[in-house]
Biopython code that builds the backbone (N, CA, C, O; Angstrom):
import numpy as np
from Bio.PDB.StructureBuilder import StructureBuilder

atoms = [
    (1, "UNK", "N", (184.867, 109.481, 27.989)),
    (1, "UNK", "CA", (184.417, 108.152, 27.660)),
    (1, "UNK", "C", (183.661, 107.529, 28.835)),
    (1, "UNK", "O", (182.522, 107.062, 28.795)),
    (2, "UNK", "N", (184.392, 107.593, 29.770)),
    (2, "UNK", "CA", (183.658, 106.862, 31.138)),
    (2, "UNK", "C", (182.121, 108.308, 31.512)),
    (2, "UNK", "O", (181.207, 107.958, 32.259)),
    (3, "UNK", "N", (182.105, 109.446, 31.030)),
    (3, "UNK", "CA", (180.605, 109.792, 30.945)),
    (3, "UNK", "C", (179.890, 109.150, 30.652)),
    (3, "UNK", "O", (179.056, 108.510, 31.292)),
    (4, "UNK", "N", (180.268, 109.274, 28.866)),
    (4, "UNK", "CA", (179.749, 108.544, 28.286)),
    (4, "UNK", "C", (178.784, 107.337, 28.559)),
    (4, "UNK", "O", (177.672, 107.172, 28.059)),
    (5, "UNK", "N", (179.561, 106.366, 29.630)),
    (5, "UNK", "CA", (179.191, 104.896, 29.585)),
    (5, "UNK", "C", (177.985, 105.089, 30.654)),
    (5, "UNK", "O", (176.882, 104.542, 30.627)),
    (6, "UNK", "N", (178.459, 105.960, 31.546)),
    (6, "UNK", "CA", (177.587, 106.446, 32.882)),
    (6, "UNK", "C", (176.031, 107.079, 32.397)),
    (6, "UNK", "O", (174.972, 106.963, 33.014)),
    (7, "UNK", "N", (176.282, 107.797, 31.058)),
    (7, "UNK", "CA", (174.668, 108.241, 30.807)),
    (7, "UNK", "C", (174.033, 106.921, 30.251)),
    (7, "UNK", "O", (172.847, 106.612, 30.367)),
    (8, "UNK", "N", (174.942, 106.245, 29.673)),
    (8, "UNK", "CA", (173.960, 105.191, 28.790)),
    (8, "UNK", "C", (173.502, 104.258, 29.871)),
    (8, "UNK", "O", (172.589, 103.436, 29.801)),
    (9, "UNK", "N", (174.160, 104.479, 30.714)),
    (9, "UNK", "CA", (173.870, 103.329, 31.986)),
    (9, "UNK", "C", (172.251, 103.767, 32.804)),
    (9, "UNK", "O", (171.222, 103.123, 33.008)),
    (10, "UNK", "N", (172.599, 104.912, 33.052)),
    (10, "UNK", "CA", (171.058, 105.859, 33.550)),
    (10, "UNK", "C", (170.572, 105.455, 32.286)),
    (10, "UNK", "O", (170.125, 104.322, 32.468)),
    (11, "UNK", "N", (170.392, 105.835, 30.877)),
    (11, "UNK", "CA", (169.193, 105.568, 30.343)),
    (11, "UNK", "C", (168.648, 104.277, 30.246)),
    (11, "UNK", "O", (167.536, 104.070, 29.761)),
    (12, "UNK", "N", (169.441, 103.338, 30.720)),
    (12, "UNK", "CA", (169.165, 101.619, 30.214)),
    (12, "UNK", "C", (168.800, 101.128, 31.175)),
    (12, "UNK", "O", (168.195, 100.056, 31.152)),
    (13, "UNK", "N", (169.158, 101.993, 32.639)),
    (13, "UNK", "CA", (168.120, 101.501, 33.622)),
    (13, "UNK", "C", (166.823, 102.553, 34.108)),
    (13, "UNK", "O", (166.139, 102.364, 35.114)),
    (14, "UNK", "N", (166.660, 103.710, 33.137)),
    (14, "UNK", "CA", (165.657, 104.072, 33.087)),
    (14, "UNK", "C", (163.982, 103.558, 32.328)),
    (14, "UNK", "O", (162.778, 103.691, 32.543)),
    (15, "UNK", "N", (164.949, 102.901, 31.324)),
    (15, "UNK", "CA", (163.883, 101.709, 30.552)),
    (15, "UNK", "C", (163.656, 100.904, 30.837)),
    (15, "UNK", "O", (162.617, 100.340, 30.493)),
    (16, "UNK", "N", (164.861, 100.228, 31.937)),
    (16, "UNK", "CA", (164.196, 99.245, 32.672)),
    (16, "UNK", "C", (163.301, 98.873, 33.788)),
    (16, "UNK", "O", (162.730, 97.847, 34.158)),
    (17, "UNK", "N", (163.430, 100.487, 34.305)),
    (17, "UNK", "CA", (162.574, 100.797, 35.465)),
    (17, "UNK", "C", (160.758, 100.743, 34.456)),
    (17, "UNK", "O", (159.846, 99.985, 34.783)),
    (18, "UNK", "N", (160.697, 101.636, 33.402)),
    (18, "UNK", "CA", (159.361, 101.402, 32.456)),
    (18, "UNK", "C", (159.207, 100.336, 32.327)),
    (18, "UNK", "O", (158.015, 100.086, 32.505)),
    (19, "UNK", "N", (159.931, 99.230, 32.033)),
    (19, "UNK", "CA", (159.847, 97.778, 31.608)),
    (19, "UNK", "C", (159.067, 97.491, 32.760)),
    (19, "UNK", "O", (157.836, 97.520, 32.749)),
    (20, "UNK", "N", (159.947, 97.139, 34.027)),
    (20, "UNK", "CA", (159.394, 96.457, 34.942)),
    (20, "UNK", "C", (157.661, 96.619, 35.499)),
    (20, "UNK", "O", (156.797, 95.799, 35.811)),
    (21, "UNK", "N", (157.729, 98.471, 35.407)),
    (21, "UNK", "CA", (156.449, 99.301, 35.783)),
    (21, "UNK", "C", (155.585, 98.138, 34.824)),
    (21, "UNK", "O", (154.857, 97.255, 35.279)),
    (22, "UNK", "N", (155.894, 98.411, 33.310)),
    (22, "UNK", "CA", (154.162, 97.877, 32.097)),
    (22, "UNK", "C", (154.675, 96.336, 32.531)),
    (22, "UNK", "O", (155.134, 95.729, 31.563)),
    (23, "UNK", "N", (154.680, 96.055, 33.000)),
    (23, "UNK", "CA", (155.267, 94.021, 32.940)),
    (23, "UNK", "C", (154.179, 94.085, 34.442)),
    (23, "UNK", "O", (153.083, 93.557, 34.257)),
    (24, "UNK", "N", (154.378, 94.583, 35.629)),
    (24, "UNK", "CA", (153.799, 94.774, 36.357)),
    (24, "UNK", "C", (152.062, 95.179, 36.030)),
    (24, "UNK", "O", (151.388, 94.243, 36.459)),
    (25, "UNK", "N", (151.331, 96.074, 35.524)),
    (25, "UNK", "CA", (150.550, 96.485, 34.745)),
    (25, "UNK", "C", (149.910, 95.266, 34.185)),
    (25, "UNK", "O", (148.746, 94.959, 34.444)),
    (26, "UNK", "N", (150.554, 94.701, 33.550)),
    (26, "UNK", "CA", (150.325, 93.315, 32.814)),
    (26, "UNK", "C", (149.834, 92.244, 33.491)),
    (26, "UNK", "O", (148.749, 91.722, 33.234)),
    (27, "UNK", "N", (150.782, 91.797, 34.572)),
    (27, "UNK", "CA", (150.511, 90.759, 35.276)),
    (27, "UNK", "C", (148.871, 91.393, 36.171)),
    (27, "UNK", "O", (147.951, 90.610, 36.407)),
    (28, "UNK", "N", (148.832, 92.289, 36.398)),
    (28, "UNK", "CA", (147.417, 92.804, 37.358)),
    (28, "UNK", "C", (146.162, 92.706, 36.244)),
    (28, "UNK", "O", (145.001, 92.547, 36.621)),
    (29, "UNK", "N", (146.426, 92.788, 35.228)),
    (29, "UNK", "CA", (145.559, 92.696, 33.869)),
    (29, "UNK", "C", (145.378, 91.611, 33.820)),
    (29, "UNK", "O", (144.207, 91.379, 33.522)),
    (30, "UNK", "N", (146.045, 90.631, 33.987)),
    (30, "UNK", "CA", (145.608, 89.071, 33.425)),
    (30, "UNK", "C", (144.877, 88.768, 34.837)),
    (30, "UNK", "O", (143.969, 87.936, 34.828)),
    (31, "UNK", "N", (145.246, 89.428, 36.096)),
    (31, "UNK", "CA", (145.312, 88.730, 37.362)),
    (31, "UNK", "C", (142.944, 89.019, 37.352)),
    (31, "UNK", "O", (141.971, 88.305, 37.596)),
    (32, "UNK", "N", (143.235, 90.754, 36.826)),
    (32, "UNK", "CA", (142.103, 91.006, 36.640)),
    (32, "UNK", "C", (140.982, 90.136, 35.591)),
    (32, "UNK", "O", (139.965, 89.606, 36.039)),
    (33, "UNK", "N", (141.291, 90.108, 34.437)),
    (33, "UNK", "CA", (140.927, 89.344, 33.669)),
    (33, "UNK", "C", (140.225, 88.209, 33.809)),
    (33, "UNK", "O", (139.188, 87.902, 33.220)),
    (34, "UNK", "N", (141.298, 87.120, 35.236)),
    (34, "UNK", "CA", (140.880, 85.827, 35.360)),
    (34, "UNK", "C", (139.544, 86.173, 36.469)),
    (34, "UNK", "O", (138.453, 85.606, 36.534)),
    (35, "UNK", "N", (140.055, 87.257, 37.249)),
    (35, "UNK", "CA", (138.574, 87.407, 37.816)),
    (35, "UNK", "C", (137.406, 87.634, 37.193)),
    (35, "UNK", "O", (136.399, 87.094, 37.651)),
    (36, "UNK", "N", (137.343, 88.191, 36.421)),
    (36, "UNK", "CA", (136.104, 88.516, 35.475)),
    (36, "UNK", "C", (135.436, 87.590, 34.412)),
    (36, "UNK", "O", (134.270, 87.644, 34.024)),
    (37, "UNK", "N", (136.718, 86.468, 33.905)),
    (37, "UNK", "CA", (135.929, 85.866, 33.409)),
    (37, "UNK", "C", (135.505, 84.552, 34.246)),
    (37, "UNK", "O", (134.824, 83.706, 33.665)),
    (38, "UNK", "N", (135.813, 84.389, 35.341)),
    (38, "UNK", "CA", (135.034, 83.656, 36.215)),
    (38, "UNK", "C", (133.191, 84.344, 36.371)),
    (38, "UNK", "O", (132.165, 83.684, 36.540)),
    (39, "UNK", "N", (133.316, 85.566, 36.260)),
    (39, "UNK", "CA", (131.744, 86.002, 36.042)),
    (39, "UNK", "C", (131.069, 85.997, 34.522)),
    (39, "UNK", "O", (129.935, 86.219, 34.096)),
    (40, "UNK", "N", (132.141, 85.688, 34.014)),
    (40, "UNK", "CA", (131.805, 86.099, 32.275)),
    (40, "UNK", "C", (131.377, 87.413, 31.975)),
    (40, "UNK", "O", (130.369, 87.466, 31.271)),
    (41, "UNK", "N", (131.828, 88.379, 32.290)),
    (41, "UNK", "CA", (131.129, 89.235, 31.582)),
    (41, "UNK", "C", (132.187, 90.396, 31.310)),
    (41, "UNK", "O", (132.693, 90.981, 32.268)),
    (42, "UNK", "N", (132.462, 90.668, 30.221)),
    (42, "UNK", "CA", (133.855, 91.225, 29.740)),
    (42, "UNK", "C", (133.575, 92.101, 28.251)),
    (42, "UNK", "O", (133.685, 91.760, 27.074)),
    (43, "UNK", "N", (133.248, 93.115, 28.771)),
    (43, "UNK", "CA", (132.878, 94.390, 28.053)),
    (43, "UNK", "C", (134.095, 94.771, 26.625)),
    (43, "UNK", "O", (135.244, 94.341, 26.516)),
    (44, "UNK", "N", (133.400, 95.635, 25.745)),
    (44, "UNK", "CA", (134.987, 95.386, 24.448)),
    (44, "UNK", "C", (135.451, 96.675, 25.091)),
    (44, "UNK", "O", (136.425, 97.033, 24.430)),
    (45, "UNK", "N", (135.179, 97.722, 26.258)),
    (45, "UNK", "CA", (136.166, 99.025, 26.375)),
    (45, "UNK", "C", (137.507, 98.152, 27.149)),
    (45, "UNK", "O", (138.680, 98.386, 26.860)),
    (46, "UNK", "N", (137.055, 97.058, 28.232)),
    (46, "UNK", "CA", (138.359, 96.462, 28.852)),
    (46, "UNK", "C", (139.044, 95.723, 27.761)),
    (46, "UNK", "O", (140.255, 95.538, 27.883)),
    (47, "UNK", "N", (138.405, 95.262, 26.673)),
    (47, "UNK", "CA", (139.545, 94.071, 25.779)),
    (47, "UNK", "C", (140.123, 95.565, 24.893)),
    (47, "UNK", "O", (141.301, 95.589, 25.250)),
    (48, "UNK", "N", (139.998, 96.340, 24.299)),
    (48, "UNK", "CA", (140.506, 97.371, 23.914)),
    (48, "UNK", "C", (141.728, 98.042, 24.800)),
    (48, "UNK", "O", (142.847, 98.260, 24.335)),
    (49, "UNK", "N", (141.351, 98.313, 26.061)),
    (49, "UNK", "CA", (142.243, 98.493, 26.986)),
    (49, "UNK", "C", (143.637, 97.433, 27.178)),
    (49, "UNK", "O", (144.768, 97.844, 26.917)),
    (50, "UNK", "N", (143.406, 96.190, 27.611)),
    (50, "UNK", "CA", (144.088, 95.136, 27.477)),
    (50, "UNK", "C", (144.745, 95.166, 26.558)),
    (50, "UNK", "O", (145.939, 95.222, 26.852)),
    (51, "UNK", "N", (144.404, 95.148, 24.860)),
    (51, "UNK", "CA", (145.437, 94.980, 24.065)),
    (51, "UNK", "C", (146.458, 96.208, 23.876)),
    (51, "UNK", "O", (147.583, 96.122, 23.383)),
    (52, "UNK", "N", (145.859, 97.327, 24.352)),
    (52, "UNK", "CA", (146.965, 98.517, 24.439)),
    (52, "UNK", "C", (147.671, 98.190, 25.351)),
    (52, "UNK", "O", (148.859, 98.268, 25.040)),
    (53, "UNK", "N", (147.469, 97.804, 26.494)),
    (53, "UNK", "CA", (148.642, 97.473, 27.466)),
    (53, "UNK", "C", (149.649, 96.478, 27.002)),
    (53, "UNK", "O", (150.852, 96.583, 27.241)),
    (54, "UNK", "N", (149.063, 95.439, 26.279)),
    (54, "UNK", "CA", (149.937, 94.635, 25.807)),
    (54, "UNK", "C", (150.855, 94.999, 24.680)),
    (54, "UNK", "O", (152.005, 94.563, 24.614)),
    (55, "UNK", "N", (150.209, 95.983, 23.601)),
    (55, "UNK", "CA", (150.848, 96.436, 22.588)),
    (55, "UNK", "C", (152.110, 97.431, 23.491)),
    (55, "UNK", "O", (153.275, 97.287, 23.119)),
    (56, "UNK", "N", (151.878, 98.202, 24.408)),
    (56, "UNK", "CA", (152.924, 99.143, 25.004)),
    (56, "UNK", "C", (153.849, 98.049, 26.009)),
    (56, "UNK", "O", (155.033, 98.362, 26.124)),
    (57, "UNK", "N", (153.542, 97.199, 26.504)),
    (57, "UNK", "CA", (154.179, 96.041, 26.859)),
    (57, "UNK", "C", (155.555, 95.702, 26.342)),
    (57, "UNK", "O", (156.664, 95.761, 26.875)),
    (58, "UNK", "N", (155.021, 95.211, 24.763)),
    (58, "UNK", "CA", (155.457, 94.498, 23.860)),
    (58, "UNK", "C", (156.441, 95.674, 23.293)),
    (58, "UNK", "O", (157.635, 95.418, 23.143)),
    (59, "UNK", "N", (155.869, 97.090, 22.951)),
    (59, "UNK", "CA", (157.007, 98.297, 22.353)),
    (59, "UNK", "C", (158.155, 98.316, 23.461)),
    (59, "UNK", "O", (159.317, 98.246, 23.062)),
    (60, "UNK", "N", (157.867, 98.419, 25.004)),
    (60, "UNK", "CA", (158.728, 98.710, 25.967)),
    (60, "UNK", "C", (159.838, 97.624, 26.142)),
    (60, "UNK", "O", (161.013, 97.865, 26.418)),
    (61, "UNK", "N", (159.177, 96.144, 25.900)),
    (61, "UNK", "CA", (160.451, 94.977, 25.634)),
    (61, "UNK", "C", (161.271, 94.992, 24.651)),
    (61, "UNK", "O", (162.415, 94.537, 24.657)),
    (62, "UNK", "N", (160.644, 95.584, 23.661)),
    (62, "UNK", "CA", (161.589, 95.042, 22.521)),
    (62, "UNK", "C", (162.452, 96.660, 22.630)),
    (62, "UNK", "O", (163.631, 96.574, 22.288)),
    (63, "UNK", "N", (162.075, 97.818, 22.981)),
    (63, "UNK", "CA", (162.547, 99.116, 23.162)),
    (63, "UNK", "C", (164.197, 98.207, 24.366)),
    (63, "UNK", "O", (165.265, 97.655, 24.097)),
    (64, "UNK", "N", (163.655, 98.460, 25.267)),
    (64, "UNK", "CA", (165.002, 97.080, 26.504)),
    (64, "UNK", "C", (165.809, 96.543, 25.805)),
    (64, "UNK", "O", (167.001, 96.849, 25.834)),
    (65, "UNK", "N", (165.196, 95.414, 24.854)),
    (65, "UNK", "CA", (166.329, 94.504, 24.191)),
    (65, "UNK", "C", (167.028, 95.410, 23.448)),
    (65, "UNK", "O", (168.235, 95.311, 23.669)),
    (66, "UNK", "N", (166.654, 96.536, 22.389)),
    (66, "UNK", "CA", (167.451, 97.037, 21.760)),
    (66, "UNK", "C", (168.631, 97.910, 22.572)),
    (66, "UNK", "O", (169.833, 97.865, 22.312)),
    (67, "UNK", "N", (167.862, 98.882, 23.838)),
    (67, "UNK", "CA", (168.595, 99.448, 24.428)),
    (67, "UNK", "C", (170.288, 98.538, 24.666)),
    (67, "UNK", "O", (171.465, 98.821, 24.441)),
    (68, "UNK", "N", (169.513, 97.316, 25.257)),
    (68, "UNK", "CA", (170.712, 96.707, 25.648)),
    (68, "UNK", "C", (171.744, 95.938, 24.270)),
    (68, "UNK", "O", (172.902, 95.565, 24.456)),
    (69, "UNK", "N", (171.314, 95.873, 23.482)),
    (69, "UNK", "CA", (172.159, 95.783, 22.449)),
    (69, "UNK", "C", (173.114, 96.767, 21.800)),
    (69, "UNK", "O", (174.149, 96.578, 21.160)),
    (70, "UNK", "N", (172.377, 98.031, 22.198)),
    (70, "UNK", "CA", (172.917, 98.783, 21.259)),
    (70, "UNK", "C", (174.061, 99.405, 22.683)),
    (70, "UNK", "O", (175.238, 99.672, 22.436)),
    (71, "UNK", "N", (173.665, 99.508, 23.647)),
    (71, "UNK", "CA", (174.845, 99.702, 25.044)),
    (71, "UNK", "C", (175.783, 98.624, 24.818)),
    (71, "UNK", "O", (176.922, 99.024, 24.577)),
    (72, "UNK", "N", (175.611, 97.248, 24.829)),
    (72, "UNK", "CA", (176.924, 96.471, 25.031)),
    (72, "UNK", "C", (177.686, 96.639, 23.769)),
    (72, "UNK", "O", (178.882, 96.353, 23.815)),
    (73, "UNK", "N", (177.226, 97.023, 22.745)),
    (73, "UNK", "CA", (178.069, 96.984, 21.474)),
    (73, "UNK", "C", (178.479, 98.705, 21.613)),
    (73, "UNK", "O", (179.393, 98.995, 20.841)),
    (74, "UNK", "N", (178.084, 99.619, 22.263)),
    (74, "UNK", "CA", (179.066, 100.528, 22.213)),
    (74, "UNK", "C", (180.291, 100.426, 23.466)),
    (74, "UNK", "O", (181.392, 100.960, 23.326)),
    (75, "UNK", "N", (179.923, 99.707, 24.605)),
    (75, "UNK", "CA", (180.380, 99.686, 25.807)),
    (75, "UNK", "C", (181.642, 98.821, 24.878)),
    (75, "UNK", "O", (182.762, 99.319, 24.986)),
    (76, "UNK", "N", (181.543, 97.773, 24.129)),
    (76, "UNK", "CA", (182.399, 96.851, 23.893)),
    (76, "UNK", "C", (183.469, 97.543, 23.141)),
    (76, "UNK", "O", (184.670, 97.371, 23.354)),
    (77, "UNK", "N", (182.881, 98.475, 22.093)),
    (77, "UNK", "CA", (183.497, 99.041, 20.924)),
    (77, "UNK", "C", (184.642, 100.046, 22.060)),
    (77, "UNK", "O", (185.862, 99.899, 21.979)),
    (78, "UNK", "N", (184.101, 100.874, 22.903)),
    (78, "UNK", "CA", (184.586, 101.728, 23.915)),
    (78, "UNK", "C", (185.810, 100.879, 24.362)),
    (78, "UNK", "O", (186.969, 101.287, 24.276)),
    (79, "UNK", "N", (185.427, 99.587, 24.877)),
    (79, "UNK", "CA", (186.514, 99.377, 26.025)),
    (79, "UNK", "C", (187.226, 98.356, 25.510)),
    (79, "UNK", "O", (188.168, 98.082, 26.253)),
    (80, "UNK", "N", (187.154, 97.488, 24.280)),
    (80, "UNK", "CA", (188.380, 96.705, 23.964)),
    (80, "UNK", "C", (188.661, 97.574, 22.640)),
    (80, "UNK", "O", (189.384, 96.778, 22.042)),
    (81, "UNK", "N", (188.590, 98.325, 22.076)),
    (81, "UNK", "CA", (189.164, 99.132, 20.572)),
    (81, "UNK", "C", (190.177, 99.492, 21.086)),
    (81, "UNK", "O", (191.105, 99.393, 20.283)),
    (82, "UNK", "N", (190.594, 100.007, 22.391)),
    (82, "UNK", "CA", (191.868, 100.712, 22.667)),
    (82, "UNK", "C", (193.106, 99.529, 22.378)),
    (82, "UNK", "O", (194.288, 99.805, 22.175)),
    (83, "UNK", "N", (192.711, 98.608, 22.404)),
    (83, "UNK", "CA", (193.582, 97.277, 23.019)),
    (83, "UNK", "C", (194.219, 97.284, 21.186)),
    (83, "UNK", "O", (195.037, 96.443, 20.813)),
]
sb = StructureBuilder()
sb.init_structure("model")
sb.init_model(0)
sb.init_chain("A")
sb.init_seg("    ")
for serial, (resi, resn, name, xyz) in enumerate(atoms, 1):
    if name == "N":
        sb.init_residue(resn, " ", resi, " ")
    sb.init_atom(name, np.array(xyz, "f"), 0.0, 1.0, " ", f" {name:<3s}", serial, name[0])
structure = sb.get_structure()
């Protein structure tokens, strides 16, 4: 049981390590962004680009939230069911 809790623990901070990475990614995208449109000139291969980052963004958060839902409800089920 206490394996158990130890792999889910590596995988939930393995997603969170991805999380942080595309969140990071993100913020340099907008950071980029604001530079460019201070020149105006903003090509559709970067807005194509952009919304994939955001779409993999957006899969990798909501991928996190579930991770962590679905860990505390087994962690919970694990450690008060004995009781």
């Amino acid at each position: 049981m206490e394996l158990i809790i130890k792999i889910m623990s590596c995988i939930y901070a393995l997603f969170f390590v991805f999380y942080i990475y595309y969140f990071y990614k993100y913020i340099r995208l907008i950071i980029k962004l604001k530079k460019i449109n201070k020149e105006q000139v903003i090509d559709n291969e970067f807005k194509i680009k952009q919304k994939k980052l955001k779409r993999n963004a957006l899969i990798l958060w909501l991928t996190f939230l579930t991770l962590f839902l679905i860990f505390t409800t087994i962690t919970y089920i694990l450690v008060y069911a004995k009781k």
